[in-house]
C-alpha positions as CSV (number, residue, x, y, z in Angstrom):
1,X,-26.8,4.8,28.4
2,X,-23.8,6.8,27.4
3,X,-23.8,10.3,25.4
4,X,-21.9,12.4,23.5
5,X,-21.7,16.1,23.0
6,X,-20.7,16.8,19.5
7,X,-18.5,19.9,19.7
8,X,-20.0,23.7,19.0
9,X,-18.8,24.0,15.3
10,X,-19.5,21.9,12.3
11,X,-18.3,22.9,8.9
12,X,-19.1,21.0,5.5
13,X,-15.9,21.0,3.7
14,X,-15.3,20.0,0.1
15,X,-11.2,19.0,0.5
16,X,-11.1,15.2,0.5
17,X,-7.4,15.0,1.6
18,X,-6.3,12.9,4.0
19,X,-4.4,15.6,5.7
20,X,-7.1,18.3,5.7
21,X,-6.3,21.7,8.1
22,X,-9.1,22.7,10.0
23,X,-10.7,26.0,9.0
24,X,-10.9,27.3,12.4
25,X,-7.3,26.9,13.9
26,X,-5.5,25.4,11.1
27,X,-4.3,22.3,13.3
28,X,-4.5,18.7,11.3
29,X,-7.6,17.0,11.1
30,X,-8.0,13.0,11.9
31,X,-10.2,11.6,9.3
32,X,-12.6,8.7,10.7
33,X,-15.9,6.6,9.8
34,X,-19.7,8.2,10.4
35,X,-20.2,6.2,13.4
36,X,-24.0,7.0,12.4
37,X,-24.0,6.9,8.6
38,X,-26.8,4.6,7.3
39,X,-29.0,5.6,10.4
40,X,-31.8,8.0,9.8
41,X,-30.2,11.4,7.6
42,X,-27.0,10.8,8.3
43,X,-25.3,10.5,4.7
44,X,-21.7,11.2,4.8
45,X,-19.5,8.1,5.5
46,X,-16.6,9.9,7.0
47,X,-16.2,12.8,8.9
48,X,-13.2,14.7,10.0
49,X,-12.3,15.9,13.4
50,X,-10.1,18.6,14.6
51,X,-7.3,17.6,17.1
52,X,-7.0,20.8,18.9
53,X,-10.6,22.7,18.8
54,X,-12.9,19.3,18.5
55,X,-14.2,21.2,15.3
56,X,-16.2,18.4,12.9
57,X,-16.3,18.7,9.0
58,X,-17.9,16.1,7.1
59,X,-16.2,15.0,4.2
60,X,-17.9,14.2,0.9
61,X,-17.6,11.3,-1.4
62,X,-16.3,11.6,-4.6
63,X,-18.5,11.0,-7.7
64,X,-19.0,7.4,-8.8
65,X,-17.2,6.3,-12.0
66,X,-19.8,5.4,-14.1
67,X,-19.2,1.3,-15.5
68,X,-17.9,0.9,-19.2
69,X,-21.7,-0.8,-19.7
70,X,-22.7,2.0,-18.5
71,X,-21.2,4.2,-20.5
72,X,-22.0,1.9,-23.4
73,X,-25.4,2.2,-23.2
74,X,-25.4,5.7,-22.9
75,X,-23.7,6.1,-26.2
76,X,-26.3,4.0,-27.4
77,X,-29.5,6.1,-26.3
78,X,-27.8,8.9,-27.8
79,X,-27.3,7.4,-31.3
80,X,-30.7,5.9,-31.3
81,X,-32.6,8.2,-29.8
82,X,-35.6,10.4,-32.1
83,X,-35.9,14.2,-31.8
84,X,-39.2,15.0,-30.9
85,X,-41.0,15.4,-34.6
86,X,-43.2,19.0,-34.7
């Protein structure tokens, strides 16, 4: 069975770049797949990994676009919807 050792520092970053700088030694980061998303917590689908220090920052998703129906029906609970009566 083969292991890995993830490296001492992980930072949660909120730049979703492609050519992020690491926060540690401002050397480019190399932005690759979770190789462990969808398995138990893991919940970010990329991650980013320093090319000098091995530093790891996981990169968030943007927020989904909601769909024009969506959207439609939204509009339409707000038009038809009651204020509570007193």
């Amino acid at each position: 069975m083969s292991t890995a050792t993830l490296p001492p520092r992980i930072v949660t970053t909120s730049n979703t770049t492609s050519d992020m700088q690491c926060e540690a030694c401002s050397s480019s980061m190399t932005i690759s797949p979770n190789p462990y998303f969808g398995t138990g917590l893991a919940v970010h689908r990329h991650i980013a990994e320093c090319e000098t220090c091995g530093a790891v920052a996981f990169v968030p998703e943007p927020e989904p676009v909601p769909s024009l129906m969506e959207r439609i029906v939204g509009v339409l609970r707000a038009m038809f919807s009651r204020p509570a009566s007193v």
